[in-house]
Backbone atoms as SQL, in Angstrom:
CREATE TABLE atoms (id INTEGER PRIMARY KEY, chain TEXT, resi INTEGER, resn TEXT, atom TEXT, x REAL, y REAL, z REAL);
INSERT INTO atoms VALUES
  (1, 'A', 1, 'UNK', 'N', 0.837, -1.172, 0.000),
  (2, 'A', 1, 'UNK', 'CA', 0.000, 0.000, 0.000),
  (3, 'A', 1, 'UNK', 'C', 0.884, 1.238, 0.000),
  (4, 'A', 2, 'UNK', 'N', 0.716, 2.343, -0.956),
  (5, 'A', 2, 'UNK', 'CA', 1.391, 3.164, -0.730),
  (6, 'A', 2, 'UNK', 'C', 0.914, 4.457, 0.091),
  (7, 'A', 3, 'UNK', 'N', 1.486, 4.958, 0.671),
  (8, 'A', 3, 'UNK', 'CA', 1.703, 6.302, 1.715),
  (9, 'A', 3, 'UNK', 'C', 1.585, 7.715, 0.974),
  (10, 'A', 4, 'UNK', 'N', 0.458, 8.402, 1.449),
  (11, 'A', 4, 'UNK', 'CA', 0.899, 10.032, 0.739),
  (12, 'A', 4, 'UNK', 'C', 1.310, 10.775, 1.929),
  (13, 'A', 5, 'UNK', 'N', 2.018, 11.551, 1.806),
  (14, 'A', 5, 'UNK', 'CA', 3.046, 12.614, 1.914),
  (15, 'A', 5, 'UNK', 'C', 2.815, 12.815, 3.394),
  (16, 'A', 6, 'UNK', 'N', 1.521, 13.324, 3.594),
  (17, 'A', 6, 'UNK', 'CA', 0.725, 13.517, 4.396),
  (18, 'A', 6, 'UNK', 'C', 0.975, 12.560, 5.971),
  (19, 'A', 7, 'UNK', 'N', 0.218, 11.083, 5.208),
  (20, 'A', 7, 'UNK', 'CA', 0.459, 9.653, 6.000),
  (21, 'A', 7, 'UNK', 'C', 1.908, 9.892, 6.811),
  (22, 'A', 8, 'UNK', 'N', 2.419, 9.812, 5.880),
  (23, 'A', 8, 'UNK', 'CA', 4.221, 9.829, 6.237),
  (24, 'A', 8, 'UNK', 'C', 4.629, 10.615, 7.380),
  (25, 'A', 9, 'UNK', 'N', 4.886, 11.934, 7.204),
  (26, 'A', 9, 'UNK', 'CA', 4.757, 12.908, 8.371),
  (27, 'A', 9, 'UNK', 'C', 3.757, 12.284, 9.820),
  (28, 'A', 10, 'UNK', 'N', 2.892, 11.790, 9.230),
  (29, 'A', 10, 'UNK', 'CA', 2.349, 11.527, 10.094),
  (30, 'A', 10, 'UNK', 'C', 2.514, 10.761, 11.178),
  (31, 'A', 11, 'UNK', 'N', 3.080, 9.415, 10.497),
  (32, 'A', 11, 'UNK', 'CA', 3.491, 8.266, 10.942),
  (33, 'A', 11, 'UNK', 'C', 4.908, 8.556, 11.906),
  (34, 'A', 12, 'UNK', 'N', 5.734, 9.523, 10.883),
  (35, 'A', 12, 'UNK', 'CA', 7.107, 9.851, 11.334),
  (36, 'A', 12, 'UNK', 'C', 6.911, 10.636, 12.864),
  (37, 'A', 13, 'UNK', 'N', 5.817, 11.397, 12.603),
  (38, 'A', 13, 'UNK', 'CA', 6.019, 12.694, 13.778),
  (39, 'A', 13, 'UNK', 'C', 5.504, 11.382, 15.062),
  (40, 'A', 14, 'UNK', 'N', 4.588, 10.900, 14.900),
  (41, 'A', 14, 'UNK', 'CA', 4.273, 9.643, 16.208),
  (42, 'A', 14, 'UNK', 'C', 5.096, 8.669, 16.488),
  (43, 'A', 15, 'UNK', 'N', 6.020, 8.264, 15.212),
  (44, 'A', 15, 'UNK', 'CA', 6.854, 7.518, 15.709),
  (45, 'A', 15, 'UNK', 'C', 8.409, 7.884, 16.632),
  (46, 'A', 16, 'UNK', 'N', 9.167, 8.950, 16.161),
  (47, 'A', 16, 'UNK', 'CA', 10.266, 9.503, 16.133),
  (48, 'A', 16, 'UNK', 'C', 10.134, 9.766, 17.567),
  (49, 'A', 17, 'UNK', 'N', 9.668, 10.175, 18.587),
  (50, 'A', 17, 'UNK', 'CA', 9.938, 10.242, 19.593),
  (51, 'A', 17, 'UNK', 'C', 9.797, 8.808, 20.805),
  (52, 'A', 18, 'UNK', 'N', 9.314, 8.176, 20.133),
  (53, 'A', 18, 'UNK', 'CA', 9.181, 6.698, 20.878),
  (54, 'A', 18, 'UNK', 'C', 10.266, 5.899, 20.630),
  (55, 'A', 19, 'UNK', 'N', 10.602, 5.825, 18.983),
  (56, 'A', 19, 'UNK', 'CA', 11.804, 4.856, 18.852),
  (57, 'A', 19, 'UNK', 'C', 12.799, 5.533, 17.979),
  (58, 'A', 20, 'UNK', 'N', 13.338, 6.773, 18.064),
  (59, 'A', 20, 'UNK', 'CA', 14.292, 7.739, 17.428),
  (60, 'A', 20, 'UNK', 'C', 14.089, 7.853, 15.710),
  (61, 'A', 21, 'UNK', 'N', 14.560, 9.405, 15.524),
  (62, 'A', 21, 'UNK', 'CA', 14.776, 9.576, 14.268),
  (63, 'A', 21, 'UNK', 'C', 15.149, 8.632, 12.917),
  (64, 'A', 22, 'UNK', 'N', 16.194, 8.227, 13.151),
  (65, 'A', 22, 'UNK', 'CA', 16.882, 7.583, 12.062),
  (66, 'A', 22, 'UNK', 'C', 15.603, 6.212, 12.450),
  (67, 'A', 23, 'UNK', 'N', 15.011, 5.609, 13.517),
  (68, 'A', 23, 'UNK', 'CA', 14.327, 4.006, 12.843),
  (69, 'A', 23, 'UNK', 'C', 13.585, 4.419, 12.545),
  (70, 'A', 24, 'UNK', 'N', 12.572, 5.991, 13.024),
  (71, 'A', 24, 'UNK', 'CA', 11.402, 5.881, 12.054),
  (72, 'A', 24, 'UNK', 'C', 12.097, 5.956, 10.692),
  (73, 'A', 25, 'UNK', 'N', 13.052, 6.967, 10.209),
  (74, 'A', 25, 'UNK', 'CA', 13.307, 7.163, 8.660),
  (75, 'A', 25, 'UNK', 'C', 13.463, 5.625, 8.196),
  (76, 'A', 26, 'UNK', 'N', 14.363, 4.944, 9.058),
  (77, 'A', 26, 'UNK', 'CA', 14.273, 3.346, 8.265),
  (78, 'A', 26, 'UNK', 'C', 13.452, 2.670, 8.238),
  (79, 'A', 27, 'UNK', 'N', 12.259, 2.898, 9.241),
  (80, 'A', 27, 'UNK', 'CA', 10.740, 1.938, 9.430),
  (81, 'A', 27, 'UNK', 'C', 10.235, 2.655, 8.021),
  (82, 'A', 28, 'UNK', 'N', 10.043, 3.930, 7.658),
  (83, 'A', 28, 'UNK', 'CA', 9.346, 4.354, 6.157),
  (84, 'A', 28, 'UNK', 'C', 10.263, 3.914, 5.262),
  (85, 'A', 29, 'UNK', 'N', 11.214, 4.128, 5.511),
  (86, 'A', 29, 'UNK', 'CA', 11.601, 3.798, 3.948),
  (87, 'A', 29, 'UNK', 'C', 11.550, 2.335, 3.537),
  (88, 'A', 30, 'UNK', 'N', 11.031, 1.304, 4.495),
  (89, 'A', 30, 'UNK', 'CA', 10.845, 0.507, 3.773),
  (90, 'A', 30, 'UNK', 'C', 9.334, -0.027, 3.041),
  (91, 'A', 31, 'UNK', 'N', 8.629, 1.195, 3.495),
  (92, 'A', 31, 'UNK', 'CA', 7.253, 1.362, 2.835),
  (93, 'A', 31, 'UNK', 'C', 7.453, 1.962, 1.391),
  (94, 'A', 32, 'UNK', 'N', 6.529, 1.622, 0.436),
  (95, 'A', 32, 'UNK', 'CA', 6.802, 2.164, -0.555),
  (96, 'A', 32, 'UNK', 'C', 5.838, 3.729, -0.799),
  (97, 'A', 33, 'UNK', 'N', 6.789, 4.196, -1.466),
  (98, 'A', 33, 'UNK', 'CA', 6.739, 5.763, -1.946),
  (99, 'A', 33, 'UNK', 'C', 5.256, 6.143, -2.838),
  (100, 'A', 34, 'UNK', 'N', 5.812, 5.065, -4.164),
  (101, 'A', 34, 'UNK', 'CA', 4.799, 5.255, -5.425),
  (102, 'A', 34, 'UNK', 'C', 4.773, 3.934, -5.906),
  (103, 'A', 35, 'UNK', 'N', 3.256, 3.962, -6.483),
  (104, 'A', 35, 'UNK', 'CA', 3.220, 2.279, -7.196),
  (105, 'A', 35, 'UNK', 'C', 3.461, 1.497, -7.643),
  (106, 'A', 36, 'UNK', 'N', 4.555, 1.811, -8.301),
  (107, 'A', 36, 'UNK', 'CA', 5.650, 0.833, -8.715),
  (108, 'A', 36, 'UNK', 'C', 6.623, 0.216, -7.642),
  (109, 'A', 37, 'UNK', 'N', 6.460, 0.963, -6.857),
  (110, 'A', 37, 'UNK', 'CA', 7.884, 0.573, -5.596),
  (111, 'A', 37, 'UNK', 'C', 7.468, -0.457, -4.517),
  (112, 'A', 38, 'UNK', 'N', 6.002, -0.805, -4.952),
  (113, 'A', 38, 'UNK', 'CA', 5.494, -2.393, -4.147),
  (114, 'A', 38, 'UNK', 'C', 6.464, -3.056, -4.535),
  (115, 'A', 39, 'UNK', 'N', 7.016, -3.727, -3.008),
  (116, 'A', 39, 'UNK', 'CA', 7.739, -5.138, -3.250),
  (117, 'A', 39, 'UNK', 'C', 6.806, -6.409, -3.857),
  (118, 'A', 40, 'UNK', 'N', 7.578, -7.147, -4.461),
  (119, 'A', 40, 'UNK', 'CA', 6.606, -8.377, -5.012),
  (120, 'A', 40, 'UNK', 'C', 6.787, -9.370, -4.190),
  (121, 'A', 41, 'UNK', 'N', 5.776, -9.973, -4.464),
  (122, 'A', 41, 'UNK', 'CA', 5.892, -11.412, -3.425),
  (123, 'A', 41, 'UNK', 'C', 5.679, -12.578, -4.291),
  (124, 'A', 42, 'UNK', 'N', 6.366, -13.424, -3.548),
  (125, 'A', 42, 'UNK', 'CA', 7.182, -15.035, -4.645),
  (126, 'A', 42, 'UNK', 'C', 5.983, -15.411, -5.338),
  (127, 'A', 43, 'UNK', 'N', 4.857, -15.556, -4.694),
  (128, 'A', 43, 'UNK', 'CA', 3.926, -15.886, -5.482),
  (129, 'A', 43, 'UNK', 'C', 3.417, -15.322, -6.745),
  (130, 'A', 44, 'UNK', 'N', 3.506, -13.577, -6.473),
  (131, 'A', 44, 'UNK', 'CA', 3.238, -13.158, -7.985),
  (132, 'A', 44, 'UNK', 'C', 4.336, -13.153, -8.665),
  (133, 'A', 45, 'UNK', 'N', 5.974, -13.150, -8.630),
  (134, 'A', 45, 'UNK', 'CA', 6.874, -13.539, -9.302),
  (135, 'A', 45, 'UNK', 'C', 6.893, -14.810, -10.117),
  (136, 'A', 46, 'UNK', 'N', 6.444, -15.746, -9.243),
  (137, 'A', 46, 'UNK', 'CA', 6.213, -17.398, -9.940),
  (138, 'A', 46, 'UNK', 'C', 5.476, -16.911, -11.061),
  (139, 'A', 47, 'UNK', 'N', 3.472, -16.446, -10.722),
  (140, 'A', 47, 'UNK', 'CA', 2.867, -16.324, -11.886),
  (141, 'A', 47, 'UNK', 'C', 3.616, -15.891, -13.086),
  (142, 'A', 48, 'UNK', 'N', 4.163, -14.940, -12.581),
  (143, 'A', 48, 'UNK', 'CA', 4.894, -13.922, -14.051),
  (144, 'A', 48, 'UNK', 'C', 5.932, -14.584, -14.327),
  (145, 'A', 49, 'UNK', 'N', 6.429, -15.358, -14.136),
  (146, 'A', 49, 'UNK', 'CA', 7.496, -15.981, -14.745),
  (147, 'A', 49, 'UNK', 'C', 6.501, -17.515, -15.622),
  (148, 'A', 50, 'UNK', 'N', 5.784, -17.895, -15.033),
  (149, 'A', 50, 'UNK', 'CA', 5.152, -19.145, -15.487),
  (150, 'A', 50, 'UNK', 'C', 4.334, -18.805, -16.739),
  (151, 'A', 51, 'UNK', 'N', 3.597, -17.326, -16.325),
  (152, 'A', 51, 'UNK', 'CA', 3.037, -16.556, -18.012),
  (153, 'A', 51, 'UNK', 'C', 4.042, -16.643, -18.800),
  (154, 'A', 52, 'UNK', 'N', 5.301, -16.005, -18.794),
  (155, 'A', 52, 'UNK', 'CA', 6.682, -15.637, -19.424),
  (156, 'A', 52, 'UNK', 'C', 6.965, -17.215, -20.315),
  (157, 'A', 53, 'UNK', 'N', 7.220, -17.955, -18.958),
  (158, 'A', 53, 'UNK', 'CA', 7.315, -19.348, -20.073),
  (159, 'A', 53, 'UNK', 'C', 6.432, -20.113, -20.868),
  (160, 'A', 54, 'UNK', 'N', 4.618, -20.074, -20.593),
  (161, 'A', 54, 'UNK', 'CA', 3.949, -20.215, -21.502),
  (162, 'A', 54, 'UNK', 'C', 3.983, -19.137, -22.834),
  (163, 'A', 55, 'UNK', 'N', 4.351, -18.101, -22.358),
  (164, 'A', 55, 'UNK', 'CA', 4.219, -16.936, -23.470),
  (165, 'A', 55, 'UNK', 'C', 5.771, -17.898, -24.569),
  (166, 'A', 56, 'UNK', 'N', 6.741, -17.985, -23.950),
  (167, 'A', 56, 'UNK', 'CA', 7.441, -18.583, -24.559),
  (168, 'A', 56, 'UNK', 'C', 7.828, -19.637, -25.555),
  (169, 'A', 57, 'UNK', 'N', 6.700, -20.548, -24.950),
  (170, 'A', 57, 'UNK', 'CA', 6.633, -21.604, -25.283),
  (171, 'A', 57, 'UNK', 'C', 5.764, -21.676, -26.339),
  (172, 'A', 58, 'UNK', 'N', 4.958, -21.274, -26.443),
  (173, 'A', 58, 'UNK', 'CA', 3.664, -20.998, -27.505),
  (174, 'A', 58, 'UNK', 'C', 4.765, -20.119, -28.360),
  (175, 'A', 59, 'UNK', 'N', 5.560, -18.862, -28.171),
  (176, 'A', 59, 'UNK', 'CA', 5.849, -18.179, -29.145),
  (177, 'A', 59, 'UNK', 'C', 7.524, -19.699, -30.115),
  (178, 'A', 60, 'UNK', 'N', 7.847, -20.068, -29.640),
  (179, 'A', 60, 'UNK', 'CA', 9.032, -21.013, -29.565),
  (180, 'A', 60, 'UNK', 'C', 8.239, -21.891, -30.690),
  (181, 'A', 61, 'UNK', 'N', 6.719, -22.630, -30.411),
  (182, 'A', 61, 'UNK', 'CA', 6.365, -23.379, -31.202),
  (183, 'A', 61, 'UNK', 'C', 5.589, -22.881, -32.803),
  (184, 'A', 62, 'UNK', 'N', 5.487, -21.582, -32.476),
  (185, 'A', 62, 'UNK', 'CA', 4.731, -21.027, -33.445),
  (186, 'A', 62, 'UNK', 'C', 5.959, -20.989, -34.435),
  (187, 'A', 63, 'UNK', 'N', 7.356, -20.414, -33.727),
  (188, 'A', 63, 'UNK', 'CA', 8.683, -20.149, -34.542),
  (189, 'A', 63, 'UNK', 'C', 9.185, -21.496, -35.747),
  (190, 'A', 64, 'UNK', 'N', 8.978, -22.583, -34.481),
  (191, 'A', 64, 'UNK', 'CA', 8.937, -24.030, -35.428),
  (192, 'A', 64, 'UNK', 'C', 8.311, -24.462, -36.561),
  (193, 'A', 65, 'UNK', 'N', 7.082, -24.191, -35.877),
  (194, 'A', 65, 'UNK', 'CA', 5.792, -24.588, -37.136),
  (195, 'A', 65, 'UNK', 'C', 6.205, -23.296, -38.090),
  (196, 'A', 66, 'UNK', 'N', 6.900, -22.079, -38.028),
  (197, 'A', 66, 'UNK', 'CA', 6.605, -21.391, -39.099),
  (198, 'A', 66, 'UNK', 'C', 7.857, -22.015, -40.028),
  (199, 'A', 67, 'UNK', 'N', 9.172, -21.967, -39.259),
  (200, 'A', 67, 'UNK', 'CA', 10.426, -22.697, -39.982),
  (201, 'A', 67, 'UNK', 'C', 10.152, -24.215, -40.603),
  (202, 'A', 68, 'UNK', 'N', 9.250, -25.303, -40.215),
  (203, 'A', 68, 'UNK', 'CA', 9.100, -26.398, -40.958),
  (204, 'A', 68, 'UNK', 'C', 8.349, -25.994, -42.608),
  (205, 'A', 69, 'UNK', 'N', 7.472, -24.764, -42.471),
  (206, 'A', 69, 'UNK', 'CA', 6.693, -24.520, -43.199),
  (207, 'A', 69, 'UNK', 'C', 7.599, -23.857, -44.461),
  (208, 'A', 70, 'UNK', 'N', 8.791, -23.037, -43.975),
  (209, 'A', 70, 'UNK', 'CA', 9.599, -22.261, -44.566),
  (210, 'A', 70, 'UNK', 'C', 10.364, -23.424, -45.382),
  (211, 'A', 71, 'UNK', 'N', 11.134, -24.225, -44.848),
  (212, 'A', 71, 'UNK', 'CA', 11.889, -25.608, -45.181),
  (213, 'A', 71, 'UNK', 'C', 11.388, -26.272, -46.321),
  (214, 'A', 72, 'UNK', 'N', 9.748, -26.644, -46.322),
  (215, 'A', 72, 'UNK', 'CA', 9.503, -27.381, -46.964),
  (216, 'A', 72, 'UNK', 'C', 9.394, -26.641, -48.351),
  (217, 'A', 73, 'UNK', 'N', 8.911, -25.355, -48.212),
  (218, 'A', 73, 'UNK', 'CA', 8.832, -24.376, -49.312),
  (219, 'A', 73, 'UNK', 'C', 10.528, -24.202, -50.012),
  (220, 'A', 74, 'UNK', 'N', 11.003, -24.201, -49.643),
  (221, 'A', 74, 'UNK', 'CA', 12.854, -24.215, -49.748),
  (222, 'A', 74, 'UNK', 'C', 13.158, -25.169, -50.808),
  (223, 'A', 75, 'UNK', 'N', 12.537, -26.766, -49.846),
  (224, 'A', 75, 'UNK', 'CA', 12.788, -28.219, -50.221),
  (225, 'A', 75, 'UNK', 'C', 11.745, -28.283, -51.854),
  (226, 'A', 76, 'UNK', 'N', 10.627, -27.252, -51.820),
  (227, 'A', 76, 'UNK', 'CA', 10.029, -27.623, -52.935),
  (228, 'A', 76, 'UNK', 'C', 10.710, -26.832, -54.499),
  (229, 'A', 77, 'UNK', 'N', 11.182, -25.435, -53.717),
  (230, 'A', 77, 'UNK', 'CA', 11.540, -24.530, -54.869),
  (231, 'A', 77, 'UNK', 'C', 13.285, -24.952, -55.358),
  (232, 'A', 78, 'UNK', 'N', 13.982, -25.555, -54.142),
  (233, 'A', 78, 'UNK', 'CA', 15.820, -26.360, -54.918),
  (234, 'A', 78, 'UNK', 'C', 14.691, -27.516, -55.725),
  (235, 'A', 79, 'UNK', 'N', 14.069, -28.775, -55.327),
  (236, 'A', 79, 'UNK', 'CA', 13.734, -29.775, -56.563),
  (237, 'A', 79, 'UNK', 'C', 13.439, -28.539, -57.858),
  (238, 'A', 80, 'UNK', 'N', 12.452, -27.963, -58.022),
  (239, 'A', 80, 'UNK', 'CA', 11.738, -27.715, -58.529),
  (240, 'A', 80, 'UNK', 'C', 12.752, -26.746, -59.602),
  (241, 'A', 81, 'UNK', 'N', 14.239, -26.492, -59.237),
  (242, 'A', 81, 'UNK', 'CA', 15.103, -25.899, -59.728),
  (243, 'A', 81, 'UNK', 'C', 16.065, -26.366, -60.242),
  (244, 'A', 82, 'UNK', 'N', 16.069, -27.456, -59.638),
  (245, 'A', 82, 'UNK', 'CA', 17.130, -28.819, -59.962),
  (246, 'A', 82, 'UNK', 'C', 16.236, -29.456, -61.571),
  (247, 'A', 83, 'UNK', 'N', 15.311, -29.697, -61.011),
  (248, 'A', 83, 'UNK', 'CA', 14.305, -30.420, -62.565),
  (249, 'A', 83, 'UNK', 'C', 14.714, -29.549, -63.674),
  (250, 'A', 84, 'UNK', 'N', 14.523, -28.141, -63.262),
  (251, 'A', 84, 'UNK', 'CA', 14.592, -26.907, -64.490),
  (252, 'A', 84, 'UNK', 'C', 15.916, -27.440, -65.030),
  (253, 'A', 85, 'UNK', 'N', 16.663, -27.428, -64.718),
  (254, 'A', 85, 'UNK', 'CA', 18.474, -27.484, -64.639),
  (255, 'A', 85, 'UNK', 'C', 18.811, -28.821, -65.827),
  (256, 'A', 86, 'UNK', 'N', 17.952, -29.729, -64.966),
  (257, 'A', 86, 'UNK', 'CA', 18.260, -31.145, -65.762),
  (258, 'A', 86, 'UNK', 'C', 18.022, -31.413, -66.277),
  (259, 'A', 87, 'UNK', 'N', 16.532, -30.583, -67.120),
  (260, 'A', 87, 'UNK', 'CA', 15.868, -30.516, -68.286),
  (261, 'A', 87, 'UNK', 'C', 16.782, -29.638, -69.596),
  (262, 'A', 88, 'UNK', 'N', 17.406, -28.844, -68.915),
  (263, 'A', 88, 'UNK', 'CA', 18.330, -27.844, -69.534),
  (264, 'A', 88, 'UNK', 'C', 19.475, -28.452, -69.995),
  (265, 'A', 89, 'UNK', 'N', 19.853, -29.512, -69.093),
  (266, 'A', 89, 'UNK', 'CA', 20.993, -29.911, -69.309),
  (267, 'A', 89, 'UNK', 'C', 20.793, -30.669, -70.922),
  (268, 'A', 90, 'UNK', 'N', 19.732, -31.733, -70.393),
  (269, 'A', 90, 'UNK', 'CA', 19.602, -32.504, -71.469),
  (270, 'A', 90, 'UNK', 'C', 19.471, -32.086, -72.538),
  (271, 'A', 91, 'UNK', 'N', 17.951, -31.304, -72.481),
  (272, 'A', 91, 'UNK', 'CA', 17.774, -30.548, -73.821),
  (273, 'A', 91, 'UNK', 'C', 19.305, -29.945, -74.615),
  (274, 'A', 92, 'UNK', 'N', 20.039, -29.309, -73.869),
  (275, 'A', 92, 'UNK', 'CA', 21.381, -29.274, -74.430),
  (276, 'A', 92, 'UNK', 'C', 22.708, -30.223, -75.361),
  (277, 'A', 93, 'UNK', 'N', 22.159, -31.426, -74.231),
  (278, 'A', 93, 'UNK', 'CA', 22.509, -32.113, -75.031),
  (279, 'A', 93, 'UNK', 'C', 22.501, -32.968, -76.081),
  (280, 'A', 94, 'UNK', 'N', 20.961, -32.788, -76.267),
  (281, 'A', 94, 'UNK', 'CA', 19.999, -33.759, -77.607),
  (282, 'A', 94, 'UNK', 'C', 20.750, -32.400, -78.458),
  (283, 'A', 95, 'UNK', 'N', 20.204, -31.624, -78.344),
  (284, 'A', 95, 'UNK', 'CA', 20.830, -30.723, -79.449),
  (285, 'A', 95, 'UNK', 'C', 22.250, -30.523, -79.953),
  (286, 'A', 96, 'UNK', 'N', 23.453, -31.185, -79.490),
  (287, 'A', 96, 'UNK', 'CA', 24.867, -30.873, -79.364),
  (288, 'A', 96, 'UNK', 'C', 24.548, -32.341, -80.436),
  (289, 'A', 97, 'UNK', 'N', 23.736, -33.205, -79.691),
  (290, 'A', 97, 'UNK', 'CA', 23.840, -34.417, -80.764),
  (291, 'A', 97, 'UNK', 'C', 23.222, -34.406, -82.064),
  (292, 'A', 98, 'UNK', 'N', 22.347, -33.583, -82.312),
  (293, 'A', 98, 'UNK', 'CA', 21.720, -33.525, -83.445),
  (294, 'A', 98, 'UNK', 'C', 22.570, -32.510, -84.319),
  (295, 'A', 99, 'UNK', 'N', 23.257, -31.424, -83.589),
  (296, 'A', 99, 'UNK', 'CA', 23.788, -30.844, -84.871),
  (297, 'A', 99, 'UNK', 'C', 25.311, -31.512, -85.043),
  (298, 'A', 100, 'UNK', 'N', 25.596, -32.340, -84.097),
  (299, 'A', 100, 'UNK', 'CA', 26.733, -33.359, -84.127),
  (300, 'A', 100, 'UNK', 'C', 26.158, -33.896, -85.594),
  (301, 'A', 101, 'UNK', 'N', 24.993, -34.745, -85.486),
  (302, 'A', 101, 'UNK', 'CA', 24.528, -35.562, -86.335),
  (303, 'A', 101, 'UNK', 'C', 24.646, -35.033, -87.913),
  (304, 'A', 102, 'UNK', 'N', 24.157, -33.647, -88.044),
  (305, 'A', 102, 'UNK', 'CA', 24.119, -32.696, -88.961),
  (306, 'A', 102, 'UNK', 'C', 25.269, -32.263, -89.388),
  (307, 'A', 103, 'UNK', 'N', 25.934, -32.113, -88.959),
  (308, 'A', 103, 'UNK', 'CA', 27.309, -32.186, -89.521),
  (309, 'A', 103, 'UNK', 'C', 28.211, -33.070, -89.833),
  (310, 'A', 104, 'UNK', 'N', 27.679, -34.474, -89.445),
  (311, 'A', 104, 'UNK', 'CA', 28.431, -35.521, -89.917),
  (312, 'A', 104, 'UNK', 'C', 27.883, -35.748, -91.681),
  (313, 'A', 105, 'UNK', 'N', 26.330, -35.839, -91.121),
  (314, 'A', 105, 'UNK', 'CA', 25.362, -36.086, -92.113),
  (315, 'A', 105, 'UNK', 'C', 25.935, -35.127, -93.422),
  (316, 'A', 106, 'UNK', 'N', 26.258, -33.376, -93.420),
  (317, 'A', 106, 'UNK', 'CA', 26.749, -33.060, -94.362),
  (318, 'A', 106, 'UNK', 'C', 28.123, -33.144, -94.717),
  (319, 'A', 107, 'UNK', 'N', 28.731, -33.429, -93.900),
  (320, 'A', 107, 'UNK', 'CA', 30.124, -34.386, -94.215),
  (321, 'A', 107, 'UNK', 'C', 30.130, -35.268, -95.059),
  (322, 'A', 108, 'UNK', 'N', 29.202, -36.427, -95.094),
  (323, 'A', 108, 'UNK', 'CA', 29.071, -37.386, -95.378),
  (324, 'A', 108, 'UNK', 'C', 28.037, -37.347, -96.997),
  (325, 'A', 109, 'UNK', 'N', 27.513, -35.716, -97.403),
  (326, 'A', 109, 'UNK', 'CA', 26.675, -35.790, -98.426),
  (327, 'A', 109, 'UNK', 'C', 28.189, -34.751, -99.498),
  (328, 'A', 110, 'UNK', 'N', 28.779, -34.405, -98.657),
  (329, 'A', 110, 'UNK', 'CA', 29.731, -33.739, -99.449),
  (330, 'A', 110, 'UNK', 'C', 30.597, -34.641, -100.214),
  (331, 'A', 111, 'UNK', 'N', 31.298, -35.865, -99.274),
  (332, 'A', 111, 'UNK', 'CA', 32.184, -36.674, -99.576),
  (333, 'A', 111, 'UNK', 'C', 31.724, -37.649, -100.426),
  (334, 'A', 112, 'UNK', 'N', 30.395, -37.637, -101.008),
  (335, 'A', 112, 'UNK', 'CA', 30.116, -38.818, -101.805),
  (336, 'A', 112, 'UNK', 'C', 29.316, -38.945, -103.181);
């Protein structure tokens, strides 16, 4: 719970003469100031860490499922580039043989 300004003084001026200056200043200061300055307690640390690792874990598997998805798209577009290639190749080489052929062929209409 936090303390306004007010509280404080308040607390300080009733306390300070019963158990001295400096313990009230150390009895407040270990109250918090402003809302953020709540200490946490193990239990809500656990939660937030146990969100943290479901948050994790879900984000970890989504990362997977997106990389298997990426992979296979990868695995489809190298075949699918490799085929292009080996079609190329060949086709290259029916043709190296045919004008092979063609030039024997007019070799062979010259010489006779």
């Amino acid at each position: 719970m936090v303390l306004s300004q007010k509280h404080r003084s308040s607390i300080y001026s009733g306390l300070a003469p019963v158990i001295g200056e400096e313990e009230a200043d150390a009895l407040l200061s270990q109250l918090p100031t402003r809302i953020g300055d709540e200490p946490v307690t193990r239990d809500v640390l656990r939660a937030e860490i146990a969100e943290l690792r479901t948050d994790m874990h879900t984000d970890m598997a989504k990362l997977c499922t997106d990389m298997h998805g990426d992979m296979a798209d990868l695995r489809t577009e190298v075949h699918d580039q490799m085929r292009q290639m080996a079609m190329w190749m060949v086709s290259a080489i029916i043709a190296a043989m045919l004008g092979g052929m063609g030039v024997a062929a007019g070799i062979g209409s010259v010489l006779a």
